[in-house]
Backbone as a printed PyTorch tensor [residue, N CA C, xyz], in Angstrom:
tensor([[[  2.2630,  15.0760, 111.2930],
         [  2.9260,  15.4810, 110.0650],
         [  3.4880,  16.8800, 110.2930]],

        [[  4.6080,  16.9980, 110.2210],
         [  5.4890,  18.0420, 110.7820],
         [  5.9860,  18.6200, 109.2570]],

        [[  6.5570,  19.7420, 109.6700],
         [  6.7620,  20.9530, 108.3790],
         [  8.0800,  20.7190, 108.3460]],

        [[  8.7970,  20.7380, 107.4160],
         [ 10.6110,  20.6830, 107.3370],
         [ 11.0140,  21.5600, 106.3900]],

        [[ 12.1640,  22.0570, 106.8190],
         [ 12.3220,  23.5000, 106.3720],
         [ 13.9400,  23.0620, 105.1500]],

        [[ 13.8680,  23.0800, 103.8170],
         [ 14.7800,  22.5650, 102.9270],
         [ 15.4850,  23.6840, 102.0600]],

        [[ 16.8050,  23.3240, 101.9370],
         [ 17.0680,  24.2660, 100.7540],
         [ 17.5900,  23.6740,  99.0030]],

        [[ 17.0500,  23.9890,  98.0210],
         [ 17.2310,  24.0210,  96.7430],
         [ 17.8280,  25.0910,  95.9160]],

        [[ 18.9350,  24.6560,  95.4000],
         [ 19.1990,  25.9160,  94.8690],
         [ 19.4520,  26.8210,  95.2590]],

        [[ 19.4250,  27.4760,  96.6460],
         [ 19.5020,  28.5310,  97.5260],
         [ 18.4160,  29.0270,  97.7710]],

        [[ 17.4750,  28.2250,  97.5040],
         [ 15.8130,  28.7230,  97.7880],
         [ 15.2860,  28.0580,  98.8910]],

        [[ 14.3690,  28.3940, 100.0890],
         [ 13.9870,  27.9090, 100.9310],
         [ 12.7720,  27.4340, 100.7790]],

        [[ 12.4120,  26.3560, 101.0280],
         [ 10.8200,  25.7220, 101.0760],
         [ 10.8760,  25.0480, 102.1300]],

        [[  9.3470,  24.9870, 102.4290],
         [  8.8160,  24.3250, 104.1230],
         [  8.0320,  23.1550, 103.5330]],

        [[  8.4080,  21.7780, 103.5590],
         [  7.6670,  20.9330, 102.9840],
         [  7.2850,  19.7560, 104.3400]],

        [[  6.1820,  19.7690, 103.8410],
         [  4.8020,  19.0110, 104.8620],
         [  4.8700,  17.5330, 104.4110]],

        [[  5.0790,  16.6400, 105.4220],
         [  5.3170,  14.9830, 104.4500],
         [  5.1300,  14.5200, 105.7700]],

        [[  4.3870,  12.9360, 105.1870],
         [  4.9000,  11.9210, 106.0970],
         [  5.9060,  11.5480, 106.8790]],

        [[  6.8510,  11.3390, 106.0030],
         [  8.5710,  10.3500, 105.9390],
         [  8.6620,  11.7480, 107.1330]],

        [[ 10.1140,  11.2760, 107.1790],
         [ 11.0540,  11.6160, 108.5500],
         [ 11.6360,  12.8790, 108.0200]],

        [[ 11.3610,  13.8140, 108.9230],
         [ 12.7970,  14.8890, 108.6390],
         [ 13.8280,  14.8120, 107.9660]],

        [[ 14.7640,  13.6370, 108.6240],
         [ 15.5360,  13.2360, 107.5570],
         [ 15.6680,  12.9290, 106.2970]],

        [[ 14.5880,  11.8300, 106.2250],
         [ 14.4670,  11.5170, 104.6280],
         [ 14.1090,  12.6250, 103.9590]],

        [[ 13.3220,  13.7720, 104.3290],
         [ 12.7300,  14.5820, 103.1530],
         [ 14.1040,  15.5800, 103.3740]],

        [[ 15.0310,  15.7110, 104.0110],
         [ 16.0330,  16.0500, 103.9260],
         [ 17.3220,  15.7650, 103.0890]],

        [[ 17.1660,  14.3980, 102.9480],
         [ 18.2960,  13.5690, 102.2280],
         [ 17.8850,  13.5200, 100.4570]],

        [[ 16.3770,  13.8480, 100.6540],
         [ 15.5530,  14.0460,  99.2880],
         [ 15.9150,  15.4170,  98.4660]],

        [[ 16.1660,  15.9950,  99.4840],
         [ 16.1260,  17.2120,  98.9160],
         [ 17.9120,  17.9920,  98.6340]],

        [[ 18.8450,  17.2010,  99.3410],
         [ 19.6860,  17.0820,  99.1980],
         [ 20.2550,  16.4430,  97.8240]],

        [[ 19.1540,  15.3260,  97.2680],
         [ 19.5540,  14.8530,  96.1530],
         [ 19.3570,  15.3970,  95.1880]],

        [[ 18.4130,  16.0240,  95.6520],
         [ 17.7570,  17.1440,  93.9460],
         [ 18.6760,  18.4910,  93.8460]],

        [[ 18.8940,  19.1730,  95.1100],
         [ 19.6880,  19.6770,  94.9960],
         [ 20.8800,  19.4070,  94.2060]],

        [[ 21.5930,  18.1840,  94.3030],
         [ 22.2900,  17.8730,  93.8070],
         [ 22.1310,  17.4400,  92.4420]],

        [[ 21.8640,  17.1710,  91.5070],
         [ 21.0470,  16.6540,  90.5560],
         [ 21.1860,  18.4610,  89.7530]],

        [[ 20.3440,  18.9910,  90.1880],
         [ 20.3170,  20.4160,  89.6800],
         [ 21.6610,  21.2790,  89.2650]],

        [[ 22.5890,  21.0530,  90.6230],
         [ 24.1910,  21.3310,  90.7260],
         [ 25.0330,  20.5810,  89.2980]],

        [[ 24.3480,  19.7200,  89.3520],
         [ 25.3000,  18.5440,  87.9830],
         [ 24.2230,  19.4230,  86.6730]],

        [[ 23.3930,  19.7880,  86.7800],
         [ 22.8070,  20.4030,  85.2660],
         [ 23.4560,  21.7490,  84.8920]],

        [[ 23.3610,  22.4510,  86.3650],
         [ 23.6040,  23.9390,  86.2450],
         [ 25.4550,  23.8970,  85.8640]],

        [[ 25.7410,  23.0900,  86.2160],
         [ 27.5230,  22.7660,  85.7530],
         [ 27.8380,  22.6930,  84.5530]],

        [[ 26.7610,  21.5570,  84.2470],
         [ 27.0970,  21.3210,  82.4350],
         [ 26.2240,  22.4610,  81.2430]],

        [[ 25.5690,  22.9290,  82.3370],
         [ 25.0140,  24.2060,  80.9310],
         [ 24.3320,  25.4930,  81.8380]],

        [[ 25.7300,  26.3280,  82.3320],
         [ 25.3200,  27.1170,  83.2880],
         [ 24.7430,  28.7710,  82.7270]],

        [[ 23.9080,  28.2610,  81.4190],
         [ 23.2070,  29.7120,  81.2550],
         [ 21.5750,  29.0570,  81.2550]],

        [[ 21.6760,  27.5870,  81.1320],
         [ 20.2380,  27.1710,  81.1490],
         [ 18.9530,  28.0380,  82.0580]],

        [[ 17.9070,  27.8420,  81.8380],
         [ 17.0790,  28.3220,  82.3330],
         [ 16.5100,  27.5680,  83.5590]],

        [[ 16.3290,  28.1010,  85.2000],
         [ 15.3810,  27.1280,  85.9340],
         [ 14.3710,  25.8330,  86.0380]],

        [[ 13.5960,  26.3940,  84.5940],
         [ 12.7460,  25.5040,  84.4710],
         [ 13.5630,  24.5850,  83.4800]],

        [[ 14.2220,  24.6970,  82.4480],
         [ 14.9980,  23.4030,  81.9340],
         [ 15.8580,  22.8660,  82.7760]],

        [[ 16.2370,  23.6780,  83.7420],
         [ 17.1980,  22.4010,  84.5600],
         [ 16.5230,  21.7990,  85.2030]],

        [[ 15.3840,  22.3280,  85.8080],
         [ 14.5500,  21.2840,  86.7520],
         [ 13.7840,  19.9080,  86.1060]],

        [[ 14.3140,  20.3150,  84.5660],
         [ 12.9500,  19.1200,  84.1060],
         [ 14.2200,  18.7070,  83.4860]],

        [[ 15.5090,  18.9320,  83.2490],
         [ 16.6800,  17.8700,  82.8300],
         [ 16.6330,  16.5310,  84.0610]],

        [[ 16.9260,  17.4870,  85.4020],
         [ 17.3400,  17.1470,  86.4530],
         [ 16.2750,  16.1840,  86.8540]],

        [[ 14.5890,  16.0520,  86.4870],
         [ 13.6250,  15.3220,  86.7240],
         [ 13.7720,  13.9660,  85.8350]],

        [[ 14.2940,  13.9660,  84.7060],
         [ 14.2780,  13.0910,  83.2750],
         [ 15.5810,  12.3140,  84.2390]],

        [[ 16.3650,  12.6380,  84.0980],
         [ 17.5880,  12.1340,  84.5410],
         [ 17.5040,  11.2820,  85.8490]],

        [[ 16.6560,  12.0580,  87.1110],
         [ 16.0790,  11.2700,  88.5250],
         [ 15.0050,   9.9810,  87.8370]],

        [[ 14.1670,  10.1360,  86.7780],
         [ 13.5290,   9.3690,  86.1680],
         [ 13.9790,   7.8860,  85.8090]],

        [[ 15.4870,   8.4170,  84.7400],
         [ 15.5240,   7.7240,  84.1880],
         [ 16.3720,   6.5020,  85.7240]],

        [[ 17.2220,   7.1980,  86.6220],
         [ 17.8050,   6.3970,  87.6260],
         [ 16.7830,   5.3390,  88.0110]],

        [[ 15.6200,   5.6930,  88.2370],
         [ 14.5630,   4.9910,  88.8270],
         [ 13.9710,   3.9480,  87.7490]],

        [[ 13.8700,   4.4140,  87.1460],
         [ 13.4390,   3.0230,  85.8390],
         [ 14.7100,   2.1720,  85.6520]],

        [[ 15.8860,   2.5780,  85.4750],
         [ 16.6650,   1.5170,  85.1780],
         [ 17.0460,   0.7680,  86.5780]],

        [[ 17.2680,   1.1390,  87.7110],
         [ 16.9280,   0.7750,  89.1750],
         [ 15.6760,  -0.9700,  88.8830]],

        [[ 14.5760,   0.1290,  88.6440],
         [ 13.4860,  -1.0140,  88.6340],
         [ 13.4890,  -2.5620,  87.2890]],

        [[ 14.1750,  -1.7900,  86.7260],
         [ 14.6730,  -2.5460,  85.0690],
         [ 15.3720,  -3.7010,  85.8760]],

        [[ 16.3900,  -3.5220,  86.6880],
         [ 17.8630,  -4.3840,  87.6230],
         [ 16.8780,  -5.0310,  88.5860]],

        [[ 16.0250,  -4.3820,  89.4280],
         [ 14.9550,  -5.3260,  90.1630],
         [ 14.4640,  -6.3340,  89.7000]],

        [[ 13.4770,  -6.4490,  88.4030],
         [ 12.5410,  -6.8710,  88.1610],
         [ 13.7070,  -8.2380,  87.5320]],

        [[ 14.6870,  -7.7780,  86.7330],
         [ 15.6470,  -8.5620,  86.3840],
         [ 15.9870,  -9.9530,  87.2610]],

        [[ 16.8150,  -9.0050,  88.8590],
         [ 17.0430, -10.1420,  89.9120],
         [ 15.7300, -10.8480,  90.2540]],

        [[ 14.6020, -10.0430,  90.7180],
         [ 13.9900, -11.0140,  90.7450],
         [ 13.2730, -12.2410,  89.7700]],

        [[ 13.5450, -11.8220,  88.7160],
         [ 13.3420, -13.2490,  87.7920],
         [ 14.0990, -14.2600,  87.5660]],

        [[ 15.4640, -13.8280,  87.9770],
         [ 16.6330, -14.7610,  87.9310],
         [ 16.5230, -15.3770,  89.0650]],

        [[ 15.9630, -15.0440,  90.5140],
         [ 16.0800, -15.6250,  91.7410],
         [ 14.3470, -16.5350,  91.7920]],

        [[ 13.5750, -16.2930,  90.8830],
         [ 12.4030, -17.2830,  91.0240],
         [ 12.9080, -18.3190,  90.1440]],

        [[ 13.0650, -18.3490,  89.1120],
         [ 13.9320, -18.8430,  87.9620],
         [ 15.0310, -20.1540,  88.9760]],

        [[ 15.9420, -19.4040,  89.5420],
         [ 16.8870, -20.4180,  90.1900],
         [ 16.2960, -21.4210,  91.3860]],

        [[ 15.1270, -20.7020,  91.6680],
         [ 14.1080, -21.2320,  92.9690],
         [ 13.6020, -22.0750,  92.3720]],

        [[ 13.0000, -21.9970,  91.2270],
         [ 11.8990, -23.2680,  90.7720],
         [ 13.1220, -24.1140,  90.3230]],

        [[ 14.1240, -24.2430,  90.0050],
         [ 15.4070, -25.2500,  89.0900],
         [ 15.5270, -25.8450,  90.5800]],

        [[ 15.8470, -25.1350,  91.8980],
         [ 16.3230, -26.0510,  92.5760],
         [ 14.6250, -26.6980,  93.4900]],

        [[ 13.8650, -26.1560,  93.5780],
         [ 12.8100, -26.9420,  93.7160],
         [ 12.0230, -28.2470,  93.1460]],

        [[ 12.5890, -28.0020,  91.7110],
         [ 12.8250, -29.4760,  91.0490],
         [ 13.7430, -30.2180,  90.8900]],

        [[ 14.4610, -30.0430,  91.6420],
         [ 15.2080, -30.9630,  92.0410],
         [ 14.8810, -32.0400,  93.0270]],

        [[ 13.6860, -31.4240,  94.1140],
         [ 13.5890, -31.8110,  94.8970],
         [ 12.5020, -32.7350,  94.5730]],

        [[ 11.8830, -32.7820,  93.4610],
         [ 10.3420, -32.9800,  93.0240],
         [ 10.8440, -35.0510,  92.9340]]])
């Protein structure tokens, strides 16, 4: 487990992880980014409200993400059992 050296915001942190260099790179690239889209739309906000806009918002991507998952996969067991009885 190797140390990777990231920037946020223009702030440097050394973060310790499993995943790959890369990924905690591409992670941190996203938040970065994420933060960039808060600090744009309300650029007197405070650090800590953008970080917890910017968290709600990464949140909400991920729930509706899993919302579209859980979706396909009910439509694809759903179409599995229709054509499995077919076969019956």
């Amino acid at each position: 487990m190797g140390s990777v050296e990231i920037n946020i915001l223009g702030q440097h942190y050394s973060i310790k992880g499993d995943a790959s260099e890369e990924h905690i790179k591409k992670l941190a690239a996203y938040v970065d980014e994420k933060l960039k889209e808060i600090y744009a739309a309300n650029p007197n906000i405070t650090p800590l409200k953008a970080s917890i806009l910017a968290s709600l918002n990464i949140a909400d991507e991920l729930y509706r993400i899993r919302d579209e998952q859980e979706m396909a996969t009910r439509n694809i067991e759903e179409k599995a059992n229709a054509l499995t009885g077919l076969f019956d």
